[in-house]
N, C-alpha and C positions, 0 to 999 in steps of 0.2 A: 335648702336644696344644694346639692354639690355644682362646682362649678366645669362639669365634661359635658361635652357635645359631643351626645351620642349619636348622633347621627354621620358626624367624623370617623368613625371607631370602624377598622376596617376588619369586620368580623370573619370575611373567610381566611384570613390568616391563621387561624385556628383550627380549620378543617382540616384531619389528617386527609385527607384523597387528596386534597389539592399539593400537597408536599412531592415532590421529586428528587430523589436524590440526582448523584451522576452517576453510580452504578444502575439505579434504574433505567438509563439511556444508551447506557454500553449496551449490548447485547454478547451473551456469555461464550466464551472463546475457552474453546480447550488448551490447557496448560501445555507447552513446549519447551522439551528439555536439550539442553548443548549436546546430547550426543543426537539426538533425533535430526537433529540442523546441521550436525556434522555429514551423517550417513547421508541426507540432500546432498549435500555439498561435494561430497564425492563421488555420488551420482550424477551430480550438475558437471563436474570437470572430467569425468570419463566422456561425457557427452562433449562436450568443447573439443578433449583429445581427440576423439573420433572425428571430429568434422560435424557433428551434428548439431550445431546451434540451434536448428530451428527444431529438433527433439529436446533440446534444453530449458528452451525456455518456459514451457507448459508447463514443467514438471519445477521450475523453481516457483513459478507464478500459482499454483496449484496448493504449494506448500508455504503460503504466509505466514509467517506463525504472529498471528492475533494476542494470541495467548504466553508468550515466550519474552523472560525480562530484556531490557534495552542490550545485554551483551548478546544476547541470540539474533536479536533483530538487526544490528550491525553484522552478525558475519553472513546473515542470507542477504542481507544488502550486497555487501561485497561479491557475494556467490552472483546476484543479478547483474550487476556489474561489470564482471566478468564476461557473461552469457551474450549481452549487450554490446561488448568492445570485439567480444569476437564473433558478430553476426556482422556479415557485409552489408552497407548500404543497397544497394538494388534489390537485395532480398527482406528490408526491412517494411515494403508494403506486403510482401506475399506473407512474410510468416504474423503479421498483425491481423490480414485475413483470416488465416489459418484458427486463431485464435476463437473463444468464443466471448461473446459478453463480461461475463463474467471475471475472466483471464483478463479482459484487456482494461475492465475496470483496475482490477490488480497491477496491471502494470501500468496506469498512470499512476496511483499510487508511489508507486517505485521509482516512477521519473521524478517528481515532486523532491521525493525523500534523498533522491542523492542529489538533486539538483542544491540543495538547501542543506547538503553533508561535505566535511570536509573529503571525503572518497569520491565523490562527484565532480569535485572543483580542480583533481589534481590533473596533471600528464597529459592534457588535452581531450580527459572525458566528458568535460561538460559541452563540447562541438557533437560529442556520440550523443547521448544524453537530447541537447534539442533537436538533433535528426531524430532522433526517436518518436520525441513528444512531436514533433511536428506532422511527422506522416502516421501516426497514433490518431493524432487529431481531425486530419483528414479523413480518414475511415472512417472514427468511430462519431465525432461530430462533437459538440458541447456538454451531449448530455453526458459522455465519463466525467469530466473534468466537473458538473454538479455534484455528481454523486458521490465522486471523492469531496469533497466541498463539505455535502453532508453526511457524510459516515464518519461513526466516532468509536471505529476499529482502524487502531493506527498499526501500519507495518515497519 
């Protein structure tokens, strides 16, 4: 009689259902091209020009590109960035109301992402940057900051 202890033998290892890749986890994001994030982006800073920060920001947070390689994702970063440095304090709880769900899940995201980028740490953005997340957080509460936590569509 052989010497295995089959009763050791961890048999659903072998079950393909029980296999997960990490693309199965992702959930599928449409591809984004450098000129698509550009024509944002110029959309984004007409709106800045104007005065309009708090029309900007919807329309950057709107267009995440989920889907778009890490040099796409840095320059909508920058684009938020931007939208961000030129929104006045006072007006930083009305246009986070302003937002929906959704949006402001997006933009913790965003806070996160520069906070933890070299474009977030320069020229005294990262003082913009925690007024942001801070009265972010006060609006929206804990649960954005979960839910970026666990979503695994990186901006």
């Amino acid at each position: 009689m052989s010497q295995i202890d089959f009763r050791r033998i961890d048999v659903d290892q072998y079950d393909p259902d029980s296999f997960i890749s990490k693309e199965d986890l992702t959930p599928p994001c449409k591809p984004v091209s450098a000129a698509e994030q550009q024509q944002v982006a110029t959309e984004i800073r007409g709106a800045i020009s104007r005065g309009e920060a708090k029309a900007a920001l919807p329309i950057a947070l709107d267009f995440a590109p989920y889907g778009g390689d890490d040099k796409v994702k840095d320059a909508h970063l920058k684009s938020v960035i931007e939208v961000l440095s030129a929104t006045k304090s006072a007006e930083i709880p009305s246009v986070v109301k302003a937002l929906n769900k959704e949006q402001q899940d997006v933009l913790i995201k965003y806070l996160y992402k520069a906070m933890g980028s070299p474009q977030g740490q320069s020229q005294g953005v990262g003082a913009i940057l925690l007024a942001w997340y801070e009265k972010t957080v006060d609006i929206t509460g804990q649960g954005a900051v979960v839910r970026y936590m666990s979503d695994r569509r990186t901006v």
